[in-house]
C-alpha positions in Angstrom: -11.6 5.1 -19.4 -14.9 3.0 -20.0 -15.0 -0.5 -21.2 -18.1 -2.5 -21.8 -19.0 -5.7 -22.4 -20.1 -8.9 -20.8 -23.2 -7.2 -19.0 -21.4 -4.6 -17.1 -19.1 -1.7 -17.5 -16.1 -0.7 -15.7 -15.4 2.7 -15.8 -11.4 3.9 -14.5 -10.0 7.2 -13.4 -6.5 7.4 -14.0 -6.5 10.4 -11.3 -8.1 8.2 -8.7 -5.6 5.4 -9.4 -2.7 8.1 -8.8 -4.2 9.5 -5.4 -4.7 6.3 -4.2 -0.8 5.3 -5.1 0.2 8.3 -3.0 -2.4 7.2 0.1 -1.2 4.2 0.2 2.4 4.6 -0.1 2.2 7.5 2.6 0.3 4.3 4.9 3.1 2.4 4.3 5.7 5.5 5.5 3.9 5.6 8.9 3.5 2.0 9.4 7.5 1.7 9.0 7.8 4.2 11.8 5.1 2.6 13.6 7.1 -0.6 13.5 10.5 2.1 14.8 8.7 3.4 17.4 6.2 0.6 18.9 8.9 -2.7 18.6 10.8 -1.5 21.9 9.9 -3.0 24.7 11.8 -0.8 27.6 9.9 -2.7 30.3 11.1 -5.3 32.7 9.2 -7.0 34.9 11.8 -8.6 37.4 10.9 -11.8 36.0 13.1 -13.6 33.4 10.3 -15.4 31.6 8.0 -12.8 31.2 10.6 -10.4 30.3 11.6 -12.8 27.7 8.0 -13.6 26.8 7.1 -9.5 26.3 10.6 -9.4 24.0 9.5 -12.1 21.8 5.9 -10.5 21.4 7.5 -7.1 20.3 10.2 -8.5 18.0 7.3 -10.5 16.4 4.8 -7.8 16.3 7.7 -5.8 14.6 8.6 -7.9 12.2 4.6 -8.1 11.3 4.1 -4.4 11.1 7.0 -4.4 8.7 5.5 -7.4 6.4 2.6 -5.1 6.5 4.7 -1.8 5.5 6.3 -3.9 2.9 2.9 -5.1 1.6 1.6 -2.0 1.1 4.1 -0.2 -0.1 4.3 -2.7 -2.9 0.2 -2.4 -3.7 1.3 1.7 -4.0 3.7 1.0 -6.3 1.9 -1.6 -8.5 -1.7 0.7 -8.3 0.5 3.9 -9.8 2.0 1.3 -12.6 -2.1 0.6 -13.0 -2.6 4.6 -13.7 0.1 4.5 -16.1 -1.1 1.7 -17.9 -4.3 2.9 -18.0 -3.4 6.5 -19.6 -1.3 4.7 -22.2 -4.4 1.9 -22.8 -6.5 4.9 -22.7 -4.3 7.0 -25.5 -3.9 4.2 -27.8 -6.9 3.2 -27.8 -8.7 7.0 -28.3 -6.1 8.7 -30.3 -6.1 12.4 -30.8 -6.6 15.3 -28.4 -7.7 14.7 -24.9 -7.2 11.2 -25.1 -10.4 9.3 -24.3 -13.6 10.0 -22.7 
């Protein structure tokens, strides 16, 4: 799909939009397990306060890997909803065979 207009075009590849849904939601598949696998800490020092201090940092860098797994698992989801809208914009707005250009 091509629009003009406004001194530039902006030219959209439904296809493109659709492999880049599946990239990024596959991203977001290994960043969960990333989170599964790197928030263990199954060190101990001997100390009590670093102990505790290396717990914290794992829990927290856990729960931020996840944000981020979350994050872009939802920019998957709302760049395939993009490729559909774009097919149907693309359909209506070029009616007949082959859709648009």
């Amino acid at each position: 799909m091509r629009i003009a207009g406004g001194g530039g075009t902006i030219q959209v590849a439904p296809s493109a939009l659709g492999a880049l849904a599946r990239r990024l939601h596959a991203e977001a598949a290994r960043t969960e397990q990333a989170a599964a696998g790197g928030g263990r800490t199954d060190v101990t020092t001997g100390c009590p306060q670093v102990d505790a201090a290396l717990a914290s940092y794992a829990g927290g860098w856990t729960g931020q890997v996840l944000a981020l797994a979350r994050a872009t698992g939802q920019a998957a989801q709302f760049v395939a909803i993009a490729s559909v809208d774009y097919l149907t914009a693309d359909a209506a707005a070029m009616p007949g065979p082959g859709g648009g250009p």
